[in-house]
C-alpha positions as semicolon CSV with decimal commas, in nm:
position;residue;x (nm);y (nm);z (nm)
1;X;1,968;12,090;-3,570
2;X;1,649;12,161;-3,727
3;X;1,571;12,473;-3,827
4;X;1,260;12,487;-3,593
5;X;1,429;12,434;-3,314
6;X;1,658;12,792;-3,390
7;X;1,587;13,074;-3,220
8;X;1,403;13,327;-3,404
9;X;1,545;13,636;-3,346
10;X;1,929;13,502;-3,398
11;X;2,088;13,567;-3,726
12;X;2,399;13,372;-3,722
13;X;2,421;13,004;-3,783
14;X;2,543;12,940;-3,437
15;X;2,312;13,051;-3,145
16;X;2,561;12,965;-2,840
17;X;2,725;13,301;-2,865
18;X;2,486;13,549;-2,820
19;X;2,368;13,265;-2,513
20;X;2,686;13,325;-2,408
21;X;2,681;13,657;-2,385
22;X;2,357;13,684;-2,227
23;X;2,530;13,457;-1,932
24;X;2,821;13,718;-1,878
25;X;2,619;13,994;-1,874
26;X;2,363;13,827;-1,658
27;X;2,700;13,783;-1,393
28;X;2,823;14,113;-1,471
29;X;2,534;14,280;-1,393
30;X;2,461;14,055;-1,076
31;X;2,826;14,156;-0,944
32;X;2,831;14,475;-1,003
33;X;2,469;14,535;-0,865
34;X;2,620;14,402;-0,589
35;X;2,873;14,621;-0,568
36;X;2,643;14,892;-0,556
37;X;2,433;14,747;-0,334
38;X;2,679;14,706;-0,053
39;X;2,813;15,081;-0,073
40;X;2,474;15,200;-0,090
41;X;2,388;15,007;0,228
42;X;2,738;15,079;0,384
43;X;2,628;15,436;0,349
44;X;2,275;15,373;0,498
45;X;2,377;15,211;0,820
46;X;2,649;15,511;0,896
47;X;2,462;15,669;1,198
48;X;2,505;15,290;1,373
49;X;2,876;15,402;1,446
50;X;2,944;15,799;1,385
51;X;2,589;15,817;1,564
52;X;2,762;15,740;1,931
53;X;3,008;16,045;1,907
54;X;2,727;16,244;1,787
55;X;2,506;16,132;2,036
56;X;2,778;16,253;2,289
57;X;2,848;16,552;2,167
58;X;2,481;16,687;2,146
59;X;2,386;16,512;2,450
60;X;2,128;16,291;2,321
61;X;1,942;16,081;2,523
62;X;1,786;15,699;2,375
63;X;1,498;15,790;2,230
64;X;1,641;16,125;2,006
65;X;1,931;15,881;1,934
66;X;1,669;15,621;1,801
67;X;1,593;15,892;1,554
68;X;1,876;16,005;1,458
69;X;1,988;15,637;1,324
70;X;1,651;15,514;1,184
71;X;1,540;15,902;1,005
72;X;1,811;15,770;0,685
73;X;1,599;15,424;0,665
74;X;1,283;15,643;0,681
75;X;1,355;15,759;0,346
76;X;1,500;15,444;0,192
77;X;1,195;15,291;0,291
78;X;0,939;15,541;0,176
79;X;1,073;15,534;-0,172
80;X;1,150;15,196;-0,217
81;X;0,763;15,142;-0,377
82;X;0,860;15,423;-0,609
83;X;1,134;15,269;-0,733
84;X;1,049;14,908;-0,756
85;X;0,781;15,043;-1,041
86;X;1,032;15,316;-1,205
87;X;1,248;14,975;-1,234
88;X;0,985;14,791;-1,417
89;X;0,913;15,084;-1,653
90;X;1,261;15,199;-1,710
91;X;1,522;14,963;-1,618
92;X;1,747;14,913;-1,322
93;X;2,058;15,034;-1,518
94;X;1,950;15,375;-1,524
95;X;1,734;15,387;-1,170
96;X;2,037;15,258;-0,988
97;X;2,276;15,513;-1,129
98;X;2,028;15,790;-1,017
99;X;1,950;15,684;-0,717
100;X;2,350;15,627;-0,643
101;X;2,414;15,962;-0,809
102;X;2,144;16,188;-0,593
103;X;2,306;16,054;-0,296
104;X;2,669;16,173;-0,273
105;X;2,587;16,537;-0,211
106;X;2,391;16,483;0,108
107;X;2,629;16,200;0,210
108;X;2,940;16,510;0,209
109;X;2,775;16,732;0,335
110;X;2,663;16,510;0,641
111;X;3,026;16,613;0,775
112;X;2,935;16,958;0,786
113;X;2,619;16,922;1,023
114;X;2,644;17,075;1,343
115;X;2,258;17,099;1,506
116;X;2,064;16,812;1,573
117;X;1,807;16,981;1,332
118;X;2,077;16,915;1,043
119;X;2,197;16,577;1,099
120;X;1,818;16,440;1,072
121;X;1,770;16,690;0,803
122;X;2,051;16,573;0,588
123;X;2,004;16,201;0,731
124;X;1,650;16,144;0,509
125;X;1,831;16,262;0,173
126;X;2,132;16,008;0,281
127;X;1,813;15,756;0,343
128;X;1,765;15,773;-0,049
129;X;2,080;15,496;-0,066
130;X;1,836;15,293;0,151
131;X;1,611;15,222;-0,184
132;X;1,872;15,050;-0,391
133;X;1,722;14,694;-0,263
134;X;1,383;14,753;-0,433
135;X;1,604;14,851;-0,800
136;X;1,860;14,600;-0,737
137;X;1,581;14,301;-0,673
138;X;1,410;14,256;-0,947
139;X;1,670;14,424;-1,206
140;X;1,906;14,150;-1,099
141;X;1,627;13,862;-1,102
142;X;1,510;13,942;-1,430
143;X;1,862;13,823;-1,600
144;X;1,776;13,463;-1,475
145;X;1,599;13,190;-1,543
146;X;1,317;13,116;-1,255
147;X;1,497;12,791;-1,083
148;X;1,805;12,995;-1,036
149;X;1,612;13,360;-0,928
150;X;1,628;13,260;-0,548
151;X;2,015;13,181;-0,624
152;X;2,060;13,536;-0,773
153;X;1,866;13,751;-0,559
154;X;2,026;13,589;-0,246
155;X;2,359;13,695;-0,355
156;X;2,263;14,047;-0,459
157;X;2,147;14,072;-0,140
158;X;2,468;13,968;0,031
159;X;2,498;14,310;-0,018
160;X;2,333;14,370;0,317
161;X;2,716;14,292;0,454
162;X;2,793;14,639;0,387
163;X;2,620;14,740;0,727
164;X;2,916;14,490;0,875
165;X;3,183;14,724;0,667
166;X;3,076;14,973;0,774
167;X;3,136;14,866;1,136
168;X;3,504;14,793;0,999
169;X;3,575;15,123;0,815
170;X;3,359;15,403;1,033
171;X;3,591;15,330;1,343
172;X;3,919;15,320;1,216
173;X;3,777;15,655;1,043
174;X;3,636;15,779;1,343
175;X;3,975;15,706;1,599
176;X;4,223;15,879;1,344
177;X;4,074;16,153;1,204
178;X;3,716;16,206;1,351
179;X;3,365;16,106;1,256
180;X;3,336;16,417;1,016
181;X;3,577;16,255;0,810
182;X;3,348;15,909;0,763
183;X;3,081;16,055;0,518
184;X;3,328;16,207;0,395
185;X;3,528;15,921;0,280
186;X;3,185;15,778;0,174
187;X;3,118;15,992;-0,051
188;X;3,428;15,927;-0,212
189;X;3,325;15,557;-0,221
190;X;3,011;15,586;-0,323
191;X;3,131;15,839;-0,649
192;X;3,369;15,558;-0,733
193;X;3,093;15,232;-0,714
194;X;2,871;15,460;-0,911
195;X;3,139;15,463;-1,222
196;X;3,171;15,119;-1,164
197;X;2,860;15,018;-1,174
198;X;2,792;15,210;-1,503
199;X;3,053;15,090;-1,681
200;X;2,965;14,716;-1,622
201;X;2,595;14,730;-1,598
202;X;2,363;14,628;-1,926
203;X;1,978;14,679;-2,022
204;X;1,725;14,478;-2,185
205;X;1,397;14,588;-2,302
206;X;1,246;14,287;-2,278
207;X;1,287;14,325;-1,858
208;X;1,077;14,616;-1,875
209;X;0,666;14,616;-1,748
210;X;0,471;14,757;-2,051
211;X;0,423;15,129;-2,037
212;X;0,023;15,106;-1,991
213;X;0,067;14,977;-1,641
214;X;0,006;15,256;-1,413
215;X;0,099;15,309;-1,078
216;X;-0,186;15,262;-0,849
217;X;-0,231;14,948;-1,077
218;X;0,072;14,804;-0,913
219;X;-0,008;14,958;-0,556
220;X;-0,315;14,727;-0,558
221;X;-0,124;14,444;-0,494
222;X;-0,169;14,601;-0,114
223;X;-0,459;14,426;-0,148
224;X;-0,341;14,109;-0,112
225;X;-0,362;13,927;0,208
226;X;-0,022;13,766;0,132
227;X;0,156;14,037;-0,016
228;X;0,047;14,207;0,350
229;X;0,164;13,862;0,540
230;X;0,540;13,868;0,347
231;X;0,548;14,222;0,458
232;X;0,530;14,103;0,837
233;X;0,766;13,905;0,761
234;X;1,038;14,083;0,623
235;X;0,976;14,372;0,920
236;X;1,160;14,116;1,127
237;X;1,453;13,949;0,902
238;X;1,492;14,291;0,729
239;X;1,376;14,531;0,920
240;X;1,519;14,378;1,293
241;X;1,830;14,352;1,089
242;X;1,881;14,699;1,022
243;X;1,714;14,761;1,339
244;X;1,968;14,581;1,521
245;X;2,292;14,681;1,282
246;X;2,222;15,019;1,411
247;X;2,184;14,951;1,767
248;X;2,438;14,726;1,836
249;X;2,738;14,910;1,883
250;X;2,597;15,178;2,118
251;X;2,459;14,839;2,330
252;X;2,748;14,687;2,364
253;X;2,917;15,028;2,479
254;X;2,698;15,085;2,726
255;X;2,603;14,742;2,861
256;X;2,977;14,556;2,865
257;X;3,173;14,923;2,852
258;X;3,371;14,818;2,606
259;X;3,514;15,061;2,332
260;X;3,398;15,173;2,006
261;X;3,648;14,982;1,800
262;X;3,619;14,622;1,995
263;X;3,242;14,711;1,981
264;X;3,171;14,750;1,610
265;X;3,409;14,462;1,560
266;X;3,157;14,245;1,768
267;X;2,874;14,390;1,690
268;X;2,995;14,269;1,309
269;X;2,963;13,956;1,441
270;X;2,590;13,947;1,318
271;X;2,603;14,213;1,071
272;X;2,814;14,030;0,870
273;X;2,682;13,690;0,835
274;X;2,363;13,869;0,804
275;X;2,441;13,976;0,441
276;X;2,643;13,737;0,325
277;X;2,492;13,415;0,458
278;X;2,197;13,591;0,186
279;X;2,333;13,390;-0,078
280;X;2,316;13,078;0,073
281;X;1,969;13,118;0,190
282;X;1,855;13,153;-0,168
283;X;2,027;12,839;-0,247
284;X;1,842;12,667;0,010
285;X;1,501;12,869;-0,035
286;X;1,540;12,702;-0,440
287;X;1,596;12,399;-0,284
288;X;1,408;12,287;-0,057
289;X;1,123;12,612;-0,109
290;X;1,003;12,968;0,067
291;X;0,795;12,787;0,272
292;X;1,032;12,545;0,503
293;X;1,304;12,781;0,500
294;X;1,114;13,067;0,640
295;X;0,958;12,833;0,915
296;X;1,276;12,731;1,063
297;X;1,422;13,103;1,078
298;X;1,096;13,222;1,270
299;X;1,162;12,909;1,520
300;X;1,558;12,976;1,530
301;X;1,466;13,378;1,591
302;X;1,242;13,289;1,897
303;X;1,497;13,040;2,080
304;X;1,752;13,334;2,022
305;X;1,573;13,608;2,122
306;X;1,409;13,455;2,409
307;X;1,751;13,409;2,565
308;X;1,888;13,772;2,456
309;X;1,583;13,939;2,660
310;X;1,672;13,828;2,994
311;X;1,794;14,105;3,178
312;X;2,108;14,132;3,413
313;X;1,928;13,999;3,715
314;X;2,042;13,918;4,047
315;X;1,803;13,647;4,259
316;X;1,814;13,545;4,597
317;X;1,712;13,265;4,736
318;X;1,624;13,160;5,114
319;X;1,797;12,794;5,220
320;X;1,814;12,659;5,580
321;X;2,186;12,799;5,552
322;X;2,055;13,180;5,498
323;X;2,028;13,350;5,168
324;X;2,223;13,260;4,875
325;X;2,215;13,534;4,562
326;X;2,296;13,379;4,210
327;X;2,360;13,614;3,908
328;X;2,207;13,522;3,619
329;X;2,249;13,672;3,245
330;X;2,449;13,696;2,935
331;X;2,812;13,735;2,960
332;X;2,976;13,936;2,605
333;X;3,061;13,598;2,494
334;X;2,735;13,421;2,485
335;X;2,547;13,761;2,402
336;X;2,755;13,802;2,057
337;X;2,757;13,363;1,989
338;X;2,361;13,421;2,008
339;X;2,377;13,727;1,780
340;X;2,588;13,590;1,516
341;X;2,306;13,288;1,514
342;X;2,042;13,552;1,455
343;X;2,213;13,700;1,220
344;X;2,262;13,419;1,003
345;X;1,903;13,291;1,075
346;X;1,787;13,661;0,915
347;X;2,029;13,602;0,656
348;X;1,797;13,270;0,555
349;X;1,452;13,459;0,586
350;X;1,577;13,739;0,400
351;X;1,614;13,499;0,085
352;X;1,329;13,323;0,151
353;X;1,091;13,596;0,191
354;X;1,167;13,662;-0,185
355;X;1,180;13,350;-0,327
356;X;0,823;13,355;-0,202
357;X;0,739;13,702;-0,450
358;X;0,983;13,529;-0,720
359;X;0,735;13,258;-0,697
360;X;0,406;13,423;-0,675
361;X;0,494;13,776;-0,834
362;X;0,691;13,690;-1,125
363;X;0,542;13,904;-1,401
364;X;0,537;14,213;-1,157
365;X;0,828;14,121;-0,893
366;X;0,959;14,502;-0,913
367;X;0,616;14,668;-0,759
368;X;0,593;14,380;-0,491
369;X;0,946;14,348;-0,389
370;X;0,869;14,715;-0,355
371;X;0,621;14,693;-0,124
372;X;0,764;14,459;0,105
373;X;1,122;14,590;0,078
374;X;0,900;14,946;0,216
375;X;0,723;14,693;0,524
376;X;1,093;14,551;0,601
377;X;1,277;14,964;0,604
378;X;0,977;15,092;0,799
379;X;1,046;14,816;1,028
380;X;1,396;14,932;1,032
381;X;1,285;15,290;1,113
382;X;1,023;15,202;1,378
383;X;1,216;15,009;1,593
384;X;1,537;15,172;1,688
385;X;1,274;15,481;1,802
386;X;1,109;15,201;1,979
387;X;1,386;15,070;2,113
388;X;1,527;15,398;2,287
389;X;1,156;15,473;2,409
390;X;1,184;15,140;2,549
391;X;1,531;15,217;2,735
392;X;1,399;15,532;2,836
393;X;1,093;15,380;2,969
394;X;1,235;15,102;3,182
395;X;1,639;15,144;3,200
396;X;1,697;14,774;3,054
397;X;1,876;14,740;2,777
398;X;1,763;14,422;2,653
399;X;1,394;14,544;2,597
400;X;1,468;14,615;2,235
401;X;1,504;14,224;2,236
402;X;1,164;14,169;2,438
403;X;0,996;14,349;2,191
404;X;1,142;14,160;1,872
405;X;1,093;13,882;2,069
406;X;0,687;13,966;2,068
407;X;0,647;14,057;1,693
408;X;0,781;13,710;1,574
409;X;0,564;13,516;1,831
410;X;0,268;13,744;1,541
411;X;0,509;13,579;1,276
412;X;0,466;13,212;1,377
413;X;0,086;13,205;1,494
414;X;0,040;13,375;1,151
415;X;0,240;13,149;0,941
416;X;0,085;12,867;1,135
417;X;-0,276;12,945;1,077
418;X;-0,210;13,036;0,706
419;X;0,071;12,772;0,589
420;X;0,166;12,514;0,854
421;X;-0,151;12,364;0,958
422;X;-0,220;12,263;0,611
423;X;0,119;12,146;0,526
424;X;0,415;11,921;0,642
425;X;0,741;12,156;0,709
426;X;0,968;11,831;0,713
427;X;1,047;11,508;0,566
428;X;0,921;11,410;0,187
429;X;0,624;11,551;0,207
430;X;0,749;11,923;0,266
431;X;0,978;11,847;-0,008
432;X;0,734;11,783;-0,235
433;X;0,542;12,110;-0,110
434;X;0,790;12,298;-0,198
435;X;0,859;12,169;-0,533
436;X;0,518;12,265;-0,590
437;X;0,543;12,625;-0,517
């Protein structure tokens, strides 16, 4: 080999080791993260089960118990801006294990709560595990090469399965020994991931954003009228997700009576391939591009959630034989089959939302993913309030669906006015679109 062709910094003869060890770290930071990542939201989505018994026992009614699940992604969204830039000034390796660390206090004493007061109290310092996302993003991303980003990010955030075991664990918790002892056991979990995590995590100073970038240079990205359209975005395939993960288990108590356990175990149903399906959208989102992918889970969303915002409805109708009444709605079977395909379809967008920043927002993909990671929790937060305002409001339970059924009809007219009508979402020509982005 000639000797211009060796790296420059490498002082052996033979560079494949050290390329080799930038490879397993790269992997053993990308597992680990994950790791994290999946406690951390595990933890976040905890009020979606231990919420119902709480609910009873202070006599809630929808709209306080909207509250009470969304106030923890309130604070995991509100800092997730924060931490995207504290990522890209000091590493992820260090803001993770923070983050993680400031956590486990508020997450025991949650167990101790007895007001209403306390558990929303002690529910925004538990939000702080909400954040890891917007640390775990563009730490992980960084130990990749570009073509295989979409690939890395999507399984880091496969990590969004934890809100499906949590629907697992809190039950079984929750039947034997009471839901005081779930954040309990949590914490536990969460002390252990955090060693973990430290032992087989690495840093790099070359991943970090130079020190003379300041913060409201990043916040400017705001600006942007597409950083603002991938935030709209990601408020449905994020935040309906987390929306949904926390509202599921109470719906199908009260609208098919069944009980907790057989409840959370459906209800996992799209929880589940909601964070791991991740992966697999960023292997298509490298593929085939941002662009298509997202397209086709906007399209999928609105066939599904058209169909899961029919209410239980009973019609009569006048014949020549005297009135006949027909019942028309979704039995449990057909409600969960639709909800595991929206779960995987918001599985895709949630990869494909980032390959769009990993595409655009390379040199700066901590502050962005940021942002948009803050648009996607506050949709989280906003819309389990809505929903029990909603239920409140009108008594039907599938409202919460109407409405997420409205805000991606805004998704598609806006992705069609800025991206479709220009460009051809099938066939060679979208492939070649894509390859271009």
């Amino acid at each position: 080999m000639p000797d211009s062709q060796l790296p420059i910094e490498v002082s052996c003869t033979n560079p494949m080791p050290e390329t080799l060890q930038h490879q397993r770290r790269a992997w053993s930071v990308l597992i680990v993260s994950t790791l994290a990542f999946t406690v951390c939201f595990m933890v976040w989505m905890m009020f979606g089960v231990i919420g119902i018994p709480i609910k009873k026992m202070l006599n809630l009614n929808a709209t306080q118990f909207g509250l009470l699940t969304a106030m923890p992604v309130l604070t995991g969204s509100l800092i997730r801006v924060p931490l995207g830039i504290w990522t890209d000034r000091f590493g992820g390796r260090i803001v993770m294990a923070s983050l993680m660390a400031a956590t486990i206090p508020a997450i025991w004493m949650m167990g101790y709560a007895t007001e209403y007061w306390h558990f929303l109290t002690i529910g925004l310092f538990v939000g702080l595990a909400g954040g890891a996302f917007s640390v775990g993003t563009p730490y992980v991303a960084r130990w990749f090469p570009r073509n295989r980003q979409g690939t890395a990010m999507g399984i880091y955030g496969a990590g969004n399965s934890g809100a499906a075991v949590n629907k697992f664990v809190a039950p079984v918790l929750l039947v034997a020994f009471g839901w005081a002892m779930v954040p309990q056991v949590y914490a536990v979990i969460m002390t252990l991931a955090l060693v973990l995590f430290w032992l087989f995590s690495h840093s790099d100073p070359a991943h970090l954003v130079p020190s003379h970038v300041r913060f409201m240079d990043q916040l400017k990205a705001l600006k942007d009228p597409k950083v603002v359209k991938y935030c709209q975005y990601y408020s449905i395939v994020f935040g309906g997700y987390v929306a949904m993960s926390l509202w599921m288990v109470q719906y199908y108590v009260g609208e098919f009576g069944l009980d907790i356990r057989v409840a959370a175990l459906l209800a996992a149903c799209f929880s589940l391939p909601g964070g791991i399906l991740r992966a697999f959208g960023g292997i298509l989102s490298d593929k085939y591009g941002a662009h298509a992918v997202t397209w086709w889970v906007m399209w999928v969303s609105w066939i599904c959630l058209f169909l899961l915002s029919y209410p239980q409805t009973d019609v009569t109708v006048m014949t020549t034989s005297g009135p006949i009444t027909f019942h028309i709605g979704l039995n449990v079977y057909l409600f969960t089959a639709l909800m595991f395909t929206l779960g995987i379809a918001w599985a895709f967008g949630k990869a494909s939302v980032f390959k769009y920043i990993s595409d655009d927002y390379g040199a700066n993909i901590g502050s962005i993913s940021g942002i948009v990671g803050l648009a996607g929790g506050l949709g989280g937060f906003v819309l389990p309030v809505l929903f029990g305002v909603l239920m409140d409001l009108t008594g039907i339970r599938s409202s919460a669906f109407m409405l997420m059924y409205g805000v991606v009809w805004v998704s598609l007219i806006w992705m069609y006015w800025t991206e479709v009508r220009r460009q051809q979402v099938m066939g060679s020509a979208a492939t070649a679109f894509s390859l271009h982005q």
